[in-house]
C-alpha positions as CSV (number, residue, x, y, z in Angstrom):
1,X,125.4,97.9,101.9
2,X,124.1,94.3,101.8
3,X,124.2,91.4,99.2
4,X,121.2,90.0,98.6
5,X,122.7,87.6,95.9
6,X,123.6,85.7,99.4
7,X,121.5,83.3,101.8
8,X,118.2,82.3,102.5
9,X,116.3,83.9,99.7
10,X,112.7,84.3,102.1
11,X,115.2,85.6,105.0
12,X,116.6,88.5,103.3
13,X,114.1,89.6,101.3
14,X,112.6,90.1,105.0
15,X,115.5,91.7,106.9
16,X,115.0,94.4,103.4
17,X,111.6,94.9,103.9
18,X,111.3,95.1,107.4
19,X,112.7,98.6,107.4
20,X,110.5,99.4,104.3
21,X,107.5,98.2,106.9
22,X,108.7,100.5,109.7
23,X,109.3,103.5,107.6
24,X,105.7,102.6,105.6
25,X,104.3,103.1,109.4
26,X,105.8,106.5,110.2
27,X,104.9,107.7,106.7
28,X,101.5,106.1,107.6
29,X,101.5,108.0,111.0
30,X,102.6,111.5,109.3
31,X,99.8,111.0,107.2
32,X,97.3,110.0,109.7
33,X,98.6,113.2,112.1
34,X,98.3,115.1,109.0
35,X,94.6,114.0,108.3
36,X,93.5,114.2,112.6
37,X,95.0,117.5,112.4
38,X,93.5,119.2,109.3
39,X,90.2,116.9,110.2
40,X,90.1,118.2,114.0
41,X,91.5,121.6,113.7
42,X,90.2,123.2,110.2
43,X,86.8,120.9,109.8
44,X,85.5,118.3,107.6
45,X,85.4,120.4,104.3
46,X,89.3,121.5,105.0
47,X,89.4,117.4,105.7
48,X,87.7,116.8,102.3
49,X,89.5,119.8,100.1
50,X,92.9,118.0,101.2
51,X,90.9,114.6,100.1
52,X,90.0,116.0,96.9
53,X,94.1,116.3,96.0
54,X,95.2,112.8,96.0
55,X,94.7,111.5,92.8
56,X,96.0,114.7,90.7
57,X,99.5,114.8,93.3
58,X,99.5,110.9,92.7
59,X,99.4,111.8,88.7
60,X,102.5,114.1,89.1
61,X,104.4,112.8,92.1
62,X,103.9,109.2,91.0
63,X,105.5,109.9,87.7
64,X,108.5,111.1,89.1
65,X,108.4,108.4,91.9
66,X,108.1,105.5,89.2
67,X,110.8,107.3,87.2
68,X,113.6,107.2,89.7
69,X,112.5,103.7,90.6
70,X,113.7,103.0,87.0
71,X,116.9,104.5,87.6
72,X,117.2,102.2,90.6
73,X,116.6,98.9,88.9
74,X,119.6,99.3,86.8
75,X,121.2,100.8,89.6
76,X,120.8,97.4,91.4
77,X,121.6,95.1,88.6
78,X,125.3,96.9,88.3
79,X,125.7,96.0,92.3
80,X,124.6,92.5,91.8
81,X,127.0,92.5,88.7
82,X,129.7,93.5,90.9
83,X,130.0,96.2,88.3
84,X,131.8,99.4,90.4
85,X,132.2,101.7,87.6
86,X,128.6,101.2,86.5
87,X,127.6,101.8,89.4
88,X,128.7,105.2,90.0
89,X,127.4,106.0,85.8
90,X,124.1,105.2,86.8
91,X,123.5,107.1,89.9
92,X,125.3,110.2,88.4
93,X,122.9,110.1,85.3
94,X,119.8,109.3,87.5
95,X,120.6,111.9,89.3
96,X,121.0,114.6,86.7
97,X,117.8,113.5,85.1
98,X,116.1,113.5,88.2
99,X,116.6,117.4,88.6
100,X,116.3,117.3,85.3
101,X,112.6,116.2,85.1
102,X,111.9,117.8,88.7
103,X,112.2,121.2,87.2
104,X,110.2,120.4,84.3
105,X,107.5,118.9,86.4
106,X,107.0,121.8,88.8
107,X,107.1,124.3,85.9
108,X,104.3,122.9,83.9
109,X,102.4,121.6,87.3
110,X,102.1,125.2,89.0
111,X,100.9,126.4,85.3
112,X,97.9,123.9,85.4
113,X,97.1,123.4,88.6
114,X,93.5,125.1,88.9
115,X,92.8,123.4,85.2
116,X,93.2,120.3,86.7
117,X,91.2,121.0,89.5
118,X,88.4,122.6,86.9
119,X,88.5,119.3,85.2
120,X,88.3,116.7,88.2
121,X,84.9,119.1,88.8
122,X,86.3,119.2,92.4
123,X,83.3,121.3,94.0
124,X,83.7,124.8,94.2
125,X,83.2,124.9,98.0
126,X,86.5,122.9,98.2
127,X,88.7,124.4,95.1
128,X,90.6,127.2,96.7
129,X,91.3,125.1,99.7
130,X,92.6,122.3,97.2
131,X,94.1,125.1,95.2
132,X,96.6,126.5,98.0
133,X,97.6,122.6,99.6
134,X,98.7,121.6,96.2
135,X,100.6,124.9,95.3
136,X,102.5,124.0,98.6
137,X,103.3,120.6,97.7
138,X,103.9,120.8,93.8
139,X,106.0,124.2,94.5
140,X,108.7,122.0,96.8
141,X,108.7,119.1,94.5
142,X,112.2,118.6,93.8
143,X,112.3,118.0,97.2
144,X,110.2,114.9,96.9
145,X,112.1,114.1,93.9
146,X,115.2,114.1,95.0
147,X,114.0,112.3,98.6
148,X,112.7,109.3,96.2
149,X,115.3,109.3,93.8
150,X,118.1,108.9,96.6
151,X,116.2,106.5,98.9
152,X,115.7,104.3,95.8
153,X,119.5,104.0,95.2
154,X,120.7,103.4,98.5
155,X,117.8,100.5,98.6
156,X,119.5,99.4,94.9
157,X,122.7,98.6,97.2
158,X,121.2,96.4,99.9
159,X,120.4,99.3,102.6
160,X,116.9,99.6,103.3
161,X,117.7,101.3,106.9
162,X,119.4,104.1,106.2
163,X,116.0,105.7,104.4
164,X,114.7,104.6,106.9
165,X,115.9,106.9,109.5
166,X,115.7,110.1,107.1
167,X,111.7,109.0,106.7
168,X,111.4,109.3,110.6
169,X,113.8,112.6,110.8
170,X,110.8,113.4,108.5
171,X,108.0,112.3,110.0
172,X,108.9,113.7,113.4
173,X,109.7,117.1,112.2
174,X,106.4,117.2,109.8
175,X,104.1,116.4,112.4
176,X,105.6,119.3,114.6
177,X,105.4,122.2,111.8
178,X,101.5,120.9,110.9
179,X,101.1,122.0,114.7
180,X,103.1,124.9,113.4
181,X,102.0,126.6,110.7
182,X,98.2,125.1,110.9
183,X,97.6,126.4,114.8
184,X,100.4,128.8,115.4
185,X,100.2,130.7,112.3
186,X,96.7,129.8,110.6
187,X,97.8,128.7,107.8
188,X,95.5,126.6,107.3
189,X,95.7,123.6,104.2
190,X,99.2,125.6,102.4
191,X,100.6,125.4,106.1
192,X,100.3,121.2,105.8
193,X,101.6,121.1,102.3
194,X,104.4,123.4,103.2
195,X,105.7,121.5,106.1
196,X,105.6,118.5,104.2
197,X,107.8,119.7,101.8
198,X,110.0,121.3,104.8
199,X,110.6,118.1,106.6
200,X,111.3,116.3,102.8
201,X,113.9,119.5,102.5
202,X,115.6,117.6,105.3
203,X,115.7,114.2,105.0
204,X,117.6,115.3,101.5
205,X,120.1,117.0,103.0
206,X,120.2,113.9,105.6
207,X,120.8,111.0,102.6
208,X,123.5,113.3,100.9
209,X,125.0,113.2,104.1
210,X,124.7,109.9,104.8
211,X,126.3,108.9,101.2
212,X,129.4,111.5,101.8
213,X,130.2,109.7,104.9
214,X,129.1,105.8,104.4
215,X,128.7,105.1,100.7
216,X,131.8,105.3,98.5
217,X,130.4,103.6,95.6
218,X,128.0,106.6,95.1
219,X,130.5,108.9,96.1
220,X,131.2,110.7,92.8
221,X,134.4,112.7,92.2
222,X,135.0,115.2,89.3
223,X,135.8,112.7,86.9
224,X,132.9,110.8,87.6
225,X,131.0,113.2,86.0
226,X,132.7,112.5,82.8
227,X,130.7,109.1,83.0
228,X,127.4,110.5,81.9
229,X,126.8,110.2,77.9
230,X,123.9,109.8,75.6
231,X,123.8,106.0,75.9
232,X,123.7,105.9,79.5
233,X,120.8,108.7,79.9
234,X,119.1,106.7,76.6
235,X,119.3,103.4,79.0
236,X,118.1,105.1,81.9
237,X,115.2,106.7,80.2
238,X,114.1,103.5,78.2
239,X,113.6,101.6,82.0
240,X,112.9,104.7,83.8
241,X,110.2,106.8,81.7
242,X,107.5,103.6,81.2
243,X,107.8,103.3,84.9
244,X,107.1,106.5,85.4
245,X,104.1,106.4,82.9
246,X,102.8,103.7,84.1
247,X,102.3,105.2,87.5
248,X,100.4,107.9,85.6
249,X,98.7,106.0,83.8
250,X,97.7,104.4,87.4
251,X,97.4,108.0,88.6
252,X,94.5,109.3,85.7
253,X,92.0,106.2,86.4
254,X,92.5,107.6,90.4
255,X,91.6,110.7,88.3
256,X,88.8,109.2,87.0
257,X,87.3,107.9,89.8
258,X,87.9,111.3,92.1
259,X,86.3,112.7,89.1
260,X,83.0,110.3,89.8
261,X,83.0,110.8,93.6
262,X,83.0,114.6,92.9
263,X,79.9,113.9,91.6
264,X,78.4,112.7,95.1
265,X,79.6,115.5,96.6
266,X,81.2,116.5,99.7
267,X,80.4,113.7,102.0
268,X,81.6,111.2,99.7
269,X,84.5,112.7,99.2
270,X,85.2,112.7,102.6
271,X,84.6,109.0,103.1
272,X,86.9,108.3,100.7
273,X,89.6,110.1,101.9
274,X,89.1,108.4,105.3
275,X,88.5,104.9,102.7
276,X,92.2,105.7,101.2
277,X,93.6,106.4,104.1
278,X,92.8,102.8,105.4
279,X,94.1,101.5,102.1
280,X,97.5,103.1,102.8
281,X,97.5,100.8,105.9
282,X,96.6,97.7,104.0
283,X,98.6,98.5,101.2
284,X,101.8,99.5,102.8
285,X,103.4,95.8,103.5
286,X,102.3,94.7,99.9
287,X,104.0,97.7,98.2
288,X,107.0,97.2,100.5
289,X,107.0,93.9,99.7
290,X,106.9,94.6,95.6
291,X,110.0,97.1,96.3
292,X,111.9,94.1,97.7
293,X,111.2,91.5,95.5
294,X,112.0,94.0,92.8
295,X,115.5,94.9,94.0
296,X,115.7,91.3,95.0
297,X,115.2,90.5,91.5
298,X,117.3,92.6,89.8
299,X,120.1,92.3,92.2
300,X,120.1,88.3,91.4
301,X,119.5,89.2,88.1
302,X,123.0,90.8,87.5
303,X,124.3,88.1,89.5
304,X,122.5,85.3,87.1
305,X,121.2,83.6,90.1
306,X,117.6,83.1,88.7
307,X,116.6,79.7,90.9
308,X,116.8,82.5,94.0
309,X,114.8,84.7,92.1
310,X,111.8,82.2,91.6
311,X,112.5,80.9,95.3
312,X,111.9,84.3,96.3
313,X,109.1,85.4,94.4
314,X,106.7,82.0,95.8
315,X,107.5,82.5,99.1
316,X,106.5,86.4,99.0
317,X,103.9,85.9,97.3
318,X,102.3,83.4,100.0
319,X,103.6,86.1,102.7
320,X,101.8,88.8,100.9
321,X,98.7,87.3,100.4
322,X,98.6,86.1,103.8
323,X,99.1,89.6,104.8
324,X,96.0,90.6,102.5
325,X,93.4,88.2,104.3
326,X,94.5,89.3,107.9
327,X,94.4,92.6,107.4
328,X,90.9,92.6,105.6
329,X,89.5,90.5,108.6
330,X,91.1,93.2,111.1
331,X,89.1,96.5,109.0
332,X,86.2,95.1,108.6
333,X,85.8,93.8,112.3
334,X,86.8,97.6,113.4
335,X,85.6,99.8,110.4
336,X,84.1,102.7,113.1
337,X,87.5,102.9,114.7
338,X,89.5,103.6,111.7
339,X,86.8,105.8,110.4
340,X,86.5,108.0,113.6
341,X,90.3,108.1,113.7
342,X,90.4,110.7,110.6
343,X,86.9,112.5,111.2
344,X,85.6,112.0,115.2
345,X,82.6,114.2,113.8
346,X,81.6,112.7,110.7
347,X,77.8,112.6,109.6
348,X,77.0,109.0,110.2
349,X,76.3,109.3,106.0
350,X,79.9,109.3,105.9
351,X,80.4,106.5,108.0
352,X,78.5,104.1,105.7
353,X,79.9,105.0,102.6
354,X,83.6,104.3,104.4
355,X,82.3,101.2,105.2
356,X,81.2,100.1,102.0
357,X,84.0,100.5,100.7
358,X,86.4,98.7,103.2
359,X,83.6,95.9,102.3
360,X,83.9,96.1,98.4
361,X,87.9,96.4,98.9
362,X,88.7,94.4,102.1
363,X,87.6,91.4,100.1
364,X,89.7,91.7,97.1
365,X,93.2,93.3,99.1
366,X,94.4,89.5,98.0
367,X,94.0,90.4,94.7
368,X,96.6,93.2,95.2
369,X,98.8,91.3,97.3
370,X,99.7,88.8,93.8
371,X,99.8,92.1,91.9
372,X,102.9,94.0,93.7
373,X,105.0,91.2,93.8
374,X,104.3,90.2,90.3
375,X,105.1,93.6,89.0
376,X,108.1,94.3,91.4
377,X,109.4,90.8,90.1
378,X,109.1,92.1,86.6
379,X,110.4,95.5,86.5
380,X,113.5,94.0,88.6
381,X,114.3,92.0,86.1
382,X,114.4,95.4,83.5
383,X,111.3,94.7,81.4
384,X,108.9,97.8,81.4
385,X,106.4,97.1,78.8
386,X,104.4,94.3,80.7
387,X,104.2,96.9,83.9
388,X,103.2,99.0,81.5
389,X,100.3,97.4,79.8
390,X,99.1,96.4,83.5
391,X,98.9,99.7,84.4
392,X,97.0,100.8,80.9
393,X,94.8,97.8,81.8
394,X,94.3,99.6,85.4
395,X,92.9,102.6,84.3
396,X,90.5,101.1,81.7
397,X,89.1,99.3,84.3
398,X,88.8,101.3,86.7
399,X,87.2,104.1,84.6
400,X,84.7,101.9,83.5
401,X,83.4,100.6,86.5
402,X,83.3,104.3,88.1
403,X,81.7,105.8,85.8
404,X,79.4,103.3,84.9
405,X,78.9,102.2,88.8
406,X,78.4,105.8,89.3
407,X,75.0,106.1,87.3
408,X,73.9,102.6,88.5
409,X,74.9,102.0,92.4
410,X,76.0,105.7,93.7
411,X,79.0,105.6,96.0
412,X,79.0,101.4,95.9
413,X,79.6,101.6,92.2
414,X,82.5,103.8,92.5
415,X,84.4,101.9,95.3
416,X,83.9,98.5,93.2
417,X,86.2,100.9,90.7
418,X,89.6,99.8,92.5
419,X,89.4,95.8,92.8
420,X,87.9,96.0,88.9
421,X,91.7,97.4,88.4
422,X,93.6,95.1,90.4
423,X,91.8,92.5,88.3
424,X,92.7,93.8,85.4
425,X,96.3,94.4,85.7
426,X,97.0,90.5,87.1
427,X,95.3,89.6,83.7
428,X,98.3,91.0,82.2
429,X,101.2,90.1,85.4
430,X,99.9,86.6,85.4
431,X,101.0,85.1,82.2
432,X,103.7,87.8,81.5
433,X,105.4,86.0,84.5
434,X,104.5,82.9,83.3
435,X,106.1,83.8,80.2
436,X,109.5,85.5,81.1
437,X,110.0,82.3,84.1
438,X,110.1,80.5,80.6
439,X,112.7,82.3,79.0
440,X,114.8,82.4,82.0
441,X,114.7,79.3,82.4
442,X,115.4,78.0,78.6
443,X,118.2,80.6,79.2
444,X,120.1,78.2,82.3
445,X,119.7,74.8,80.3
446,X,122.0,77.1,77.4
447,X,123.9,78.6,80.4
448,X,123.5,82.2,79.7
């Protein structure tokens, strides 16, 4: 486990998210195998049907995913606290209400999973591809539950390697049952989504493992249960439920603007899925960065070192958006290559609309950059309502400009849809931070 209450603020919010980077890349590289090999094997509808799944798996995964990162936050201010017996409270009740919610969410997902599709009017030539991927992936889901939930606590202690290595167990293993049950047995799109799940199945059992053998403060004995009560799962719930919306709330204006491009049918679709995948690239560093900053934050937080936390915050902020500007130049310079990496074949239609969009979204990734570090910084420090509103701000936004760039500038219109949100959301991050660096620090002239 490391402290992070300790040395050079910059420096070990680096040496945390450098392993975040690395395992960001592998995920990356699953996901880019998992595209080349639906995209070269199956065909550019079987490359679109998977395409067509994102935002309504990012409504029901990212729930869950923001929810345990909730759990984590407080998990994180215990360490910093020094606060043992608090420690091992909040994992036990995170992860009860982890399974908890898992259950629930794969219950009531399997029950409306073609409704959703009917309602994102995903094209009928694609639905029963879309259909059978997503039945794959929401049918393991307390896999992917549990996966997040445990990475985020061993990350709330200082660790940011150990997740690490279960994400490339995973990555390796996923990439060699896509060959398996795609080419072997012709599975087809269910044979992607159900060796994602497998290889998720594994790194679970891997982190369990892992915190049985190297992690005593989340080693829980029977008495430990006894721990869990009302208050505790209230506390949990109160942090961990408006992250968890708010990544919905993200999730439905992703909804919203699948919803237009299903509109432009299926070459549109299919740049964008090439489009996001690029994004995952750019984004990647920028998200890992938020996740440090965040347990950063809150780790400081229990600590009451708050001049590190502002120290910390600048200086990623600068890092990230230098990141941002570098990264645009790269795309943009080399947009065929990271389009023909996902579809060789692609009608050269599809090659414009990608490009389009890594102009319209390339130019504003600095944007984006400000926005995960704010929002990290404030949900580190336990404060959910601001994260919140950012993300309600998001999908207003973002709906607006899709469906209104939709009628007005086509495929152009719609891609404009995502910087409109990033906008939005800093509208609210900007001052909020403004606001709560106030309150901190009329909080160390009383000594607090």
């Amino acid at each position: 486990m490391h402290d992070l209450t300790k040395g050079s603020p910059i420096k070990v919010i680096l040496l945390f998210t450098i392993p975040l980077v690395v395992g960001s890349i592998f995920q990356l590289l699953y996901n880019f195998a998992d595209s080349m090999i639906v995209g070269h094997t199956l065909g550019e509808q079987s490359f679109a049907a998977v395409g067509a799944t994102g935002s309504i798996t990012f409504l029901i995964l990212g729930f869950a995913q923001g929810l345990t990162g909730g759990f984590s936050v407080i998990l994180a201010q215990r360490f910093g606290a020094k606060d043992t017996v608090g420690i091992k409270r909040s994992y036990a009740t995170g992860l009860v209400l982890s399974i908890g919610v898992g259950l629930v969410l794969t219950v009531l997902s399997l029950a409306f999973l073609r409704t959703f599709l009917t309602i994102m009017q995903t094209p009928e030539e694609l639905i029963e591809q879309s259909h059978r991927f997503l039945k794959a992936i929401f049918g393991g889901m307390i896999a992917t539950i549990l996966y997040n939930y445990l990475s985020n606590s061993i990350r709330a202690l200082g660790d940011s390697r150990t997740p690490l290595l279960a994400l490339i167990v995973a990555v390796i293993l996923n990439v060699i049952l896509d060959f398996v049950f795609i080419l072997t047995f012709k599975m087809g799109v269910f044979g992607a989504g159900v060796a994602t799940i497998l290889a998720q199945m594994v790194s679970v059992f891997f982190l369990f493992w892992h915190i049985k053998r190297r992690v005593p403060q989340l080693q829980l004995s029977k008495n430990d249960w006894q721990l869990l009560t009302k208050k505790e799962s209230k506390r949990h719930l109160q942090l961990g439920l408006p992250m968890g919306f708010q990544a919905s709330i993200i999730a439905i204006g992703a909804m919203t603007l699948q919803y237009a491009l299903n509109q432009l049918g299926t070459e549109a679709i299919a740049a964008q899925a090439i489009a996001s995948r690029t994004d995952q690239l750019a984004m990647s560093p920028m998200v890992n960065l938020g996740q440090a900053i965040s347990t950063f934050t809150a780790q400081n937080y229990g600590a009451k070192a708050y001049r590190r936390i502002f120290e910390g915050v600048k200086k990623t902020v600068a890092l990230s958006v230098a990141w941002s500007v570098f990264f645009a130049v790269i795309l943009l310079l080399g947009n065929r290559t990271f389009s023909t990496l996902f579809l060789p074949e692609g009608s050269e239609g599809i090659y414009k609309m990608a490009f389009s969009y890594y102009l319209i979204n390339g130019l504003c990734y600095w944007i984006l950059a400000i926005l995960f570090v704010l929002r990290g910084f404030i949900q580190g420090l336990g404060k959910s309502f601001a994260p919140t509103l950012a993300g309600v701000m998001e999908l207003v936004m973002r709906a607006a400009v899709a469906l209104i760039g939709l009628h007005y500038f086509g495929f152009a219109g719609v891609a404009a849809a995502n910087p409109a949100a990033w906008i939005g959301s800093v509208m609210v991050l900007i001052p909020t931070t403004y606001i709560v660096v106030k309150q901190i620090k009329v909080a160390m002239v009383q000594g607090v």
